[in-house]
C-alpha positions in Angstrom: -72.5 -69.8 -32.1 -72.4 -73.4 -32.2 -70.2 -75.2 -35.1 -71.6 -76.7 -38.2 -71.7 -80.4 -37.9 -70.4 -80.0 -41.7 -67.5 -78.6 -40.3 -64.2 -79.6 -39.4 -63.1 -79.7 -35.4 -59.6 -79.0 -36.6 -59.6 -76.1 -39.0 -63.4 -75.3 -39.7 -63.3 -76.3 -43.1 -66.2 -77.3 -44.9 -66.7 -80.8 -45.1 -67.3 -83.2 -47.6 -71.0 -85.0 -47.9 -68.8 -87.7 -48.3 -66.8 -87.2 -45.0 -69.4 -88.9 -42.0 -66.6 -88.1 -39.2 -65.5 -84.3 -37.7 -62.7 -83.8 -39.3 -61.0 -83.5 -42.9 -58.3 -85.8 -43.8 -55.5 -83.4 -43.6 -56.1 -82.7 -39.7 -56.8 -85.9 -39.1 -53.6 -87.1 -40.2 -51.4 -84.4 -38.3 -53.1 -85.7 -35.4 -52.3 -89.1 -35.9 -56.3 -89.9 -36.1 -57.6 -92.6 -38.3 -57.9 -90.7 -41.6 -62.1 -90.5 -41.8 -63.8 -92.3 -45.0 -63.8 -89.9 -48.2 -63.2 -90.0 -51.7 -60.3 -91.4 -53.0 -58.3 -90.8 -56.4 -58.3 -93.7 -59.1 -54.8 -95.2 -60.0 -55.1 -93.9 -63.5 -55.5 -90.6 -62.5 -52.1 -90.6 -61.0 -50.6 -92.0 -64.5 -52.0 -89.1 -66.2 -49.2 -87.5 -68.0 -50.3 -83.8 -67.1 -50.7 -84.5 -63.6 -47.4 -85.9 -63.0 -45.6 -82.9 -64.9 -48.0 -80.5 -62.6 -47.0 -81.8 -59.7 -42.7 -82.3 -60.9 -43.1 -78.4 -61.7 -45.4 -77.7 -58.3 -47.9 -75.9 -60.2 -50.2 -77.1 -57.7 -53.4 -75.0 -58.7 -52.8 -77.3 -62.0 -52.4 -80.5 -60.4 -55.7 -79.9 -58.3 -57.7 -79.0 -60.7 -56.6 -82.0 -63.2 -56.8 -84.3 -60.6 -60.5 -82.9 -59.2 -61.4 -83.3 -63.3 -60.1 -86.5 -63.1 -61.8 -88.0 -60.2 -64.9 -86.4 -60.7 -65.2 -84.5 -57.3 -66.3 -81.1 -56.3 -64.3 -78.6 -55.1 -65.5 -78.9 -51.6 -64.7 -82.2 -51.6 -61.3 -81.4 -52.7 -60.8 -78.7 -49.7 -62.1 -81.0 -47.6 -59.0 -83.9 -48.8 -56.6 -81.3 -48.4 -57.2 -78.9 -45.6 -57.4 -75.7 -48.1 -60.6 -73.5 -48.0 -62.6 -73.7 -51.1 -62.1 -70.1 -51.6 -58.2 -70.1 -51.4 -58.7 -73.5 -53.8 -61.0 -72.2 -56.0 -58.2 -68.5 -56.5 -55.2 -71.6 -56.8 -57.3 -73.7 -59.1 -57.6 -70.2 -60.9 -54.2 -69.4 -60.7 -54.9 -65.9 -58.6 -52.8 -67.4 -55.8 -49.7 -70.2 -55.2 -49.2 -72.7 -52.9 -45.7 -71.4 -51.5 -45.8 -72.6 -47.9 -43.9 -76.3 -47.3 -45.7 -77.3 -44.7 -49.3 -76.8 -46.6 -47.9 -78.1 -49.4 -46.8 -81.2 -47.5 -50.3 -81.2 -46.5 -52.1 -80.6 -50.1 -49.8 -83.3 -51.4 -50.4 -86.0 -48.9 -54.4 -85.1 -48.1 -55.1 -86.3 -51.9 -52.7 -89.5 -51.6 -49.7 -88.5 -53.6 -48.0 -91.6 -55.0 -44.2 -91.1 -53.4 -42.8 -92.0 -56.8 -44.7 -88.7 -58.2 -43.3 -87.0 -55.0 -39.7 -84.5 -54.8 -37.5 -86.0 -52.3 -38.8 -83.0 -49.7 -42.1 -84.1 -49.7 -41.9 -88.1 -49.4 -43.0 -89.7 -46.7 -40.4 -91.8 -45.2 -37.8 -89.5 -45.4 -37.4 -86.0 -42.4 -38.6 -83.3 -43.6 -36.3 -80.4 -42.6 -37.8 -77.5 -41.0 -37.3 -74.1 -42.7 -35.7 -71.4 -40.7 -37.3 -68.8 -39.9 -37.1 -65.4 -42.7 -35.9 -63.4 -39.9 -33.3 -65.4 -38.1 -32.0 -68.5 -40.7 -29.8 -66.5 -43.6 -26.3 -67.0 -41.9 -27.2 -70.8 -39.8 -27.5 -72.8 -43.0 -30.9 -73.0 -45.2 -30.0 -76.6 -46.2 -27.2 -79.0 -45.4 -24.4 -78.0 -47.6 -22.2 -81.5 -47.4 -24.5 -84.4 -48.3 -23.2 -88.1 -46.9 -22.5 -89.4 -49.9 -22.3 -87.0 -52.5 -24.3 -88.5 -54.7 -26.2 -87.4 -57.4 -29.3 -88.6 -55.4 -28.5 -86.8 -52.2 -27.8 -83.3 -54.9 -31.5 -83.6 -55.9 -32.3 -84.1 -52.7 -29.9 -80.6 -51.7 -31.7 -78.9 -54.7 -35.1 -79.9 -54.0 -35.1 -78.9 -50.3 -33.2 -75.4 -51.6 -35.9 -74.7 -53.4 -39.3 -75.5 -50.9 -37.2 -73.2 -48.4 -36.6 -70.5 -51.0 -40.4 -70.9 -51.9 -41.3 -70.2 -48.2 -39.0 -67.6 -47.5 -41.0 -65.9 -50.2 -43.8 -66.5 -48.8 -42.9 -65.2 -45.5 -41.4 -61.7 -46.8 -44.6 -61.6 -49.1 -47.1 -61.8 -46.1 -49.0 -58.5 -45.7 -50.9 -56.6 -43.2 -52.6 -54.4 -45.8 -54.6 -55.2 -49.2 -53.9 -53.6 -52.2 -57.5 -52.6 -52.1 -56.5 -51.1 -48.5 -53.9 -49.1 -50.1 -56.0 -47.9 -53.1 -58.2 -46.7 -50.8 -55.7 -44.9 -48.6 -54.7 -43.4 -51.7 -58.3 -42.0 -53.0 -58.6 -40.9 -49.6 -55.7 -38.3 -49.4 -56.9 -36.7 -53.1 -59.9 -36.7 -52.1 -58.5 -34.6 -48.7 -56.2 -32.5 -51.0 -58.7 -31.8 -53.8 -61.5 -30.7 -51.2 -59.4 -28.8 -48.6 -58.9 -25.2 -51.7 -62.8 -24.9 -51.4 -64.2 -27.0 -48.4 -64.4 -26.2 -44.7 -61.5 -27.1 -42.7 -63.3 -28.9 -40.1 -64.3 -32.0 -41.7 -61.1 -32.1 -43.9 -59.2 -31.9 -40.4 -60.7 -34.6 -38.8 -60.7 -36.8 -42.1 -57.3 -36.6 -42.5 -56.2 -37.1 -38.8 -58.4 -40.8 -39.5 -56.6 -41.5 -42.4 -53.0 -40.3 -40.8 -53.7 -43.0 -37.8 -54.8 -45.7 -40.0 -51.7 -45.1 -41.8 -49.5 -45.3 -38.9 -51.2 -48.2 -37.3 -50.5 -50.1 -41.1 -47.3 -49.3 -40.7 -46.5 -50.8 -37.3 -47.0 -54.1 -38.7 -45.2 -56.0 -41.7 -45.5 -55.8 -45.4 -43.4 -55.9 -47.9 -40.9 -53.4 -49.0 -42.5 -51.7 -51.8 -45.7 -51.2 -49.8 -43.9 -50.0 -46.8 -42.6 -47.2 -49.2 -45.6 -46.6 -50.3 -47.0 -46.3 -46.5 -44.3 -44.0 -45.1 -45.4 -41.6 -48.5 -48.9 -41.6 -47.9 -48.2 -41.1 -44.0 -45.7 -37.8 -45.1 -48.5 -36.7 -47.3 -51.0 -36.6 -44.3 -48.5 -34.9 -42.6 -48.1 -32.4 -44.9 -52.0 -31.5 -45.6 -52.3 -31.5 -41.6 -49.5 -29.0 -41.4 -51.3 -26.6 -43.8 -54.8 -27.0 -42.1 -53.0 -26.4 -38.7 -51.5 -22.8 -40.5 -54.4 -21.8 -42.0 -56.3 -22.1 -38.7 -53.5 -20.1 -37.1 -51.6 -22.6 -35.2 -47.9 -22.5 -36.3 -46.4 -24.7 -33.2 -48.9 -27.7 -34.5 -47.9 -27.1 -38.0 -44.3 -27.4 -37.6 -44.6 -30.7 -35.6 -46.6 -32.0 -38.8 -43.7 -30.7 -41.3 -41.1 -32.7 -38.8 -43.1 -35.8 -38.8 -43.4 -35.4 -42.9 -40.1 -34.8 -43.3 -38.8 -37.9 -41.2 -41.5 -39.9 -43.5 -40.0 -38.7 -46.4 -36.7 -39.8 -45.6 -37.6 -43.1 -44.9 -39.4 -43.3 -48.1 -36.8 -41.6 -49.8 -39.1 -39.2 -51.7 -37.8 -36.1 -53.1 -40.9 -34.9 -54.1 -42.2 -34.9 -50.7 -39.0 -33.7 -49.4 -39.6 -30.4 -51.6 -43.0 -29.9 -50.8 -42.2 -29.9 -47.0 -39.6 -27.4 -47.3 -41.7 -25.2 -49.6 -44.3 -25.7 -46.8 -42.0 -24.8 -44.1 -41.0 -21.3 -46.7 -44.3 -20.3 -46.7 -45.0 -20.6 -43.0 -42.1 -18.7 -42.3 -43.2 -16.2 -45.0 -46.5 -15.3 -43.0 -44.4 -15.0 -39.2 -42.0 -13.1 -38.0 -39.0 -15.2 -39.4 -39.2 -13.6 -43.0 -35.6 -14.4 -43.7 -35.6 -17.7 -43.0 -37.9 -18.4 -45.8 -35.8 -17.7 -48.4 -33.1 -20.1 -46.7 -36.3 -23.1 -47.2 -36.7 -22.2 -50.7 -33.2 -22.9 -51.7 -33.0 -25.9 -50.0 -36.5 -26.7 -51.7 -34.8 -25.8 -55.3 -32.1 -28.9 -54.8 -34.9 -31.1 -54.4 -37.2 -30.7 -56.9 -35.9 -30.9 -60.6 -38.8 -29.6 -62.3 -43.1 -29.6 -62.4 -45.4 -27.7 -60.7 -43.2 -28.5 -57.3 -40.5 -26.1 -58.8 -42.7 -23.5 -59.8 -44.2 -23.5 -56.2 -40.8 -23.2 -54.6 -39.8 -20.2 -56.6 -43.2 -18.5 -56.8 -42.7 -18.6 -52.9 -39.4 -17.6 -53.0 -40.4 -14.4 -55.2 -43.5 -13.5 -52.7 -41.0 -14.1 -49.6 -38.3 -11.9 -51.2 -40.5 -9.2 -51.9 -41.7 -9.2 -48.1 -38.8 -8.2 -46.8 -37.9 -5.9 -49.7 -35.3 -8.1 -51.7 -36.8 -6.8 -55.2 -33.7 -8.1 -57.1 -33.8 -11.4 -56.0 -37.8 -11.2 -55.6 -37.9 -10.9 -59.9 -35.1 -13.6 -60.2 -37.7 -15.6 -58.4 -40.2 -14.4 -61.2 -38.0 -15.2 -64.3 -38.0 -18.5 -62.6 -41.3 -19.6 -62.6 -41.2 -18.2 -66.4 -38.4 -20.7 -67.2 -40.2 -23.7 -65.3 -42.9 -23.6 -67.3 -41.1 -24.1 -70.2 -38.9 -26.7 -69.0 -40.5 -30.2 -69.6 -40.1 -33.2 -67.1 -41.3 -36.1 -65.5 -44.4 -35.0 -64.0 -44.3 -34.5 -59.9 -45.4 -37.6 -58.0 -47.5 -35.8 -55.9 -49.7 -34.1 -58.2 -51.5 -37.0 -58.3 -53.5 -36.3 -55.3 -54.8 -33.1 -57.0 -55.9 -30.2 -55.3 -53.7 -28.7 -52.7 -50.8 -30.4 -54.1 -51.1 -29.3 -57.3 -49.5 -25.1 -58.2 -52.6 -24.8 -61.8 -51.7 -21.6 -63.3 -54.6 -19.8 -61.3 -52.4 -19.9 -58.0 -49.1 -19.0 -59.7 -50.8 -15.8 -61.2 -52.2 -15.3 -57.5 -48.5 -15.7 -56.4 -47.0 -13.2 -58.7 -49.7 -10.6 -58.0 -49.3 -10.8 -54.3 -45.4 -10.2 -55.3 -46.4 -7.4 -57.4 -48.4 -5.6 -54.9 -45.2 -6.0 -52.1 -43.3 -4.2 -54.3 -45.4 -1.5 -55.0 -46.3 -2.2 -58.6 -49.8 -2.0 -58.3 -50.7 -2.2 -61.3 -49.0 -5.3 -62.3 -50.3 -7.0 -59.2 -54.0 -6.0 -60.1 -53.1 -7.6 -63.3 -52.1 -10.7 -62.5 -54.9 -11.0 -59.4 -57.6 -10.5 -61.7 -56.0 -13.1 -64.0 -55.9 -15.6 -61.5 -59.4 -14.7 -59.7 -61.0 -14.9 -63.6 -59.6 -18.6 -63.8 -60.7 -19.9 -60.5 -64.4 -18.6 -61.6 -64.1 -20.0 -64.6 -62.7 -22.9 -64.1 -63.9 -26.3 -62.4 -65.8 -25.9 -59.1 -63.4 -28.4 -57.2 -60.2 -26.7 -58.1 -61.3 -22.9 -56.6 -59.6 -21.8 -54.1 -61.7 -19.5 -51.5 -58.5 -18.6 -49.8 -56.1 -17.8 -53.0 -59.5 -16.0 -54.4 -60.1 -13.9 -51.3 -56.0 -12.9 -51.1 -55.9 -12.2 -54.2 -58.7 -9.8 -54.0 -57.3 -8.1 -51.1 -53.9 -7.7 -53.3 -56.6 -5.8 -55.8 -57.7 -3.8 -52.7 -54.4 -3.0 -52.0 -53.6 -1.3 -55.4 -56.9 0.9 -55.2 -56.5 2.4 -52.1 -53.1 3.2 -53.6 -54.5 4.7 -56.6 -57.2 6.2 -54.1 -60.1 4.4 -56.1 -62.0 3.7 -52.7 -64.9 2.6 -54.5 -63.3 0.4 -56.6 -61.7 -1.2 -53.1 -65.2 -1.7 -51.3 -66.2 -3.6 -54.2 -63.4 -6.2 -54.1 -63.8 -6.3 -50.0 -67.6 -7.4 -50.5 -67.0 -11.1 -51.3 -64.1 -11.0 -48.5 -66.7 -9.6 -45.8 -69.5 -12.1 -47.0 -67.5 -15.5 -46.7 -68.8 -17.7 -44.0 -66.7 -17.5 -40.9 -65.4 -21.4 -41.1 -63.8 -20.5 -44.7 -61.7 -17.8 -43.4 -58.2 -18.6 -43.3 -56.0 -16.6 -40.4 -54.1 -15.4 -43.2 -56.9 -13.4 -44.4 -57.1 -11.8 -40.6 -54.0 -10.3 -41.0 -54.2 -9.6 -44.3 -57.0 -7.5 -43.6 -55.6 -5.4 -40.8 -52.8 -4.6 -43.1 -56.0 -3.2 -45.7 -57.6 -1.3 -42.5 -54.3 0.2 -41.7 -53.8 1.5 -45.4 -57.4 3.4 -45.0 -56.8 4.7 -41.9 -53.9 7.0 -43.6 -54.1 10.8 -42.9 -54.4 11.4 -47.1 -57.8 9.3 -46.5 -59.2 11.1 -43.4 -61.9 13.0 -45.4 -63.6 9.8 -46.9 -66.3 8.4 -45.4 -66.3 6.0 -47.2 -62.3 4.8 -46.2 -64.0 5.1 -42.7 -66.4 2.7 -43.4 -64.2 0.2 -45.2 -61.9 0.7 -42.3 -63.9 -0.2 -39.6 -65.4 -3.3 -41.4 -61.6 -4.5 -42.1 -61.0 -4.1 -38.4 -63.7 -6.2 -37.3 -62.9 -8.8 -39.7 -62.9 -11.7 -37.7 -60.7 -14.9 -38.6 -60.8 -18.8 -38.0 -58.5 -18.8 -35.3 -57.3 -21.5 -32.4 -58.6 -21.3 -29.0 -55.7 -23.1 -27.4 -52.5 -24.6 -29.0 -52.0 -27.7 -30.4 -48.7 -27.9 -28.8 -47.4 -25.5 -25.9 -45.3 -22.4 -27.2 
């Protein structure tokens, strides 16, 4: 596309429709060009009280705005003078932004004609201006010359004035940002929205959702921001991590969950997060829980307790601790783990940092009553465990639609199903299994695959041989299919 003949050659500026040439005045003088006609600023401008002290105290969103008042030009014509954009003017004029850079400041201050006496030694115009050193490279070779020639109080102001420009653009170099705070704020809403859809959405479009946001993440934080927002990053990148790593379980793929637990973990160490450092080894408790490796999730859990000094975090950690304990038949440290959660609730604290995001990252009191049913019903007290799974099953239904859970719903029913075939109320079983057999394939969790096997094995028992009906129930729980992984995300 060709360039507007009311732009500037140099920059692309707009230019003044008092400016008859190609370029503003500020590129025109760093090229040595004869500075093109424009407007100019009257001498009593200049002796303006307020525009001198703007301009002493480099307030120079102040000084242009006076000085544009005072001359009766336009903003344009102002951006034109110094080589700013009228945007980035306007946000100065506006005070939204500062003028921190030397060299544009050099360039603001000499593009409206500056009188040198209004001017800090820096920023005259027959004396060097000294270049700042690079952020990066120029803390230990000197920022400014530390043994004036004469020692003077002249060449001091000097010291002190060129101390400060370099401070300012230090400042503005560690300030310079590859990601908005809009950006961020999105990133943000992005994850809850993730965490809060993944209890009662399909996994597919939550998987591929988060992967987006994980990469965008990572890509944002191979560039440069500042500190605070490259803490921020490394959390939001762990928290990705962390949501992948439970979509990969629940569709069955352990290897590609673990990766995604290592990758969260390393994030939360450089962010330094002990909330996300919890929730990773709670994570990695309750993946060991459903393998083989049974006994290794109670050595996650009390790694988990060090981190987390309270909240919902700590109630998770030792409501998986109880369920874990009871799998392998630890009852006494199984209701430890119980009078735990009992005691976290009463405890008060600062409330967990993740929990913001909401859904999966929050343990409401639906999912701990879930948790200490399915305890419950490992050790054999039935009826306690069809207690407390009705209890929690009862508050997902009535509670609000984005916080239900298909998955805790649908294991909690099965824990249900569990203490009526013990009780040998088959009836009363087929009628919890209904809503199990009638979710849509893409909202069944492996874990509700081998929990139903576990079901089909209990009806198959010789005491239950005579029941057609334990048949029936049987057969359906054996053909219970399961979203599952056609190949590995990682090799075994």
């Amino acid at each position: 596309m060709p360039r507007s003949p009311r732009a500037c050659a140099g920059c692309g500026c707009r230019l003044s429709q008092y400016n008859l040439e190609e370029r503003c005045a500020a590129c025109a003088r760093s090229r040595n060009l004869a500075v093109p006609p424009g407007p100019s600023i009257p001498p009593e401008v200049w002796n303006d009280g307020r525009v001198q002290n703007a301009i002493a105290a480099w307030d120079f969103g102040a000084a242009s705005r006076l000085i544009r008042e005072g001359a009766g030009l336009r903003q344009e014509d102002m951006a034109s003078m110094t080589g700013l954009s009228q945007s980035f003017l306007s946000m100065l004029e506006a005070g939204s932004r500062r003028l921190t850079n030397l060299e544009k400041a050099v360039t603001f201050l000499e593009g409206i004609g500056t009188p040198d006496a209004l001017l800090a030694p820096p920023f005259r115009r027959h004396e060097a201006h000294p270049a700042p050193p690079s952020p990066r490279t120029g803390a230990s070779h000197g920022l400014v010359n530390p043994h004036p020639a004469s020692g003077g109080a002249a060449d001091l102001n000097q010291l002190a004035s060129q101390a400060a420009a370099q401070s300012l653009h230090f400042t503005d170099e560690i300030a310079k940002s590859n990601v908005s705070d809009v950006e961020l704020e999105g990133l943000q809403a992005a994850l809850a929205q993730a965490a809060t859809e993944y209890v009662h959405a399909p996994l597919h479009q939550i998987f591929t959702n988060l992967v987006s946001t994980r990469d965008r993440l990572f890509a944002l934080l191979n560039g440069h921001q500042p500190l605070g927002q490259t803490r921020e990053l490394f959390l939001l990148a762990g928290t990705s991590c962390l949501l992948l790593a439970h979509a990969s379980q629940n569709l069955g793929d352990e290897d590609a969950a673990i990766a995604q637990l290592q990758t969260a973990w390393s994030l939360a160490e450089q962010s330094d997060h002990n909330d996300l450092r919890a929730w990773v080894k709670g994570t990695a408790a309750l993946i060991a829980e459903w393998s083989s490796r049974r006994q290794t999730a109670l050595d996650y859990t009390r790694q988990a307790i060090q981190l987390s000094p309270g909240g919902e975090t700590r109630i998770r950690i030792a409501a998986i601790e109880a369920r874990a304990a009871a799998r392998i038949g630890d009852r006494g440290t199984a209701m430890a783990a119980l009078e735990e959660i009992k005691r976290a609730r009463e405890r008060s604290g600062a409330p967990d940092t993740l929990t913001r995001f909401g859904g999966l990252l929050t343990f409401p009191e639906a999912k701990q009553h879930y948790y200490i049913g399915g305890t419950y019903a490992l050790l054999g007290e039935h009826r306690l465990a069809e207690q407390h799974s009705t209890t929690a099953i009862e508050l997902y239904e009535n509670g609000p639609a984005e916080h239900r859970s298909y998955g805790d719903e649908a294991l909690a029913r099965l824990d249900i199903v569990t203490a009526r075939i013990a009780a040998g109320e088959i009836e009363g079983a087929g009628e919890q299994l209904r809503p199990i057999l009638d979710l849509p394939l893409d909202r069944r969790i492996r874990q509700l695959g081998d929990a139903m096997r576990g079901v089909a094995r209990l009806l198959e028992e010789p005491r239950l041989a005579g029941s057609f009906v334990a048949r029936e129930l049987a057969d359906a729980a054996l053909g219970y299919q399961a979203i599952n992984t056609r190949t590995k995300a990682l090799a075994p």
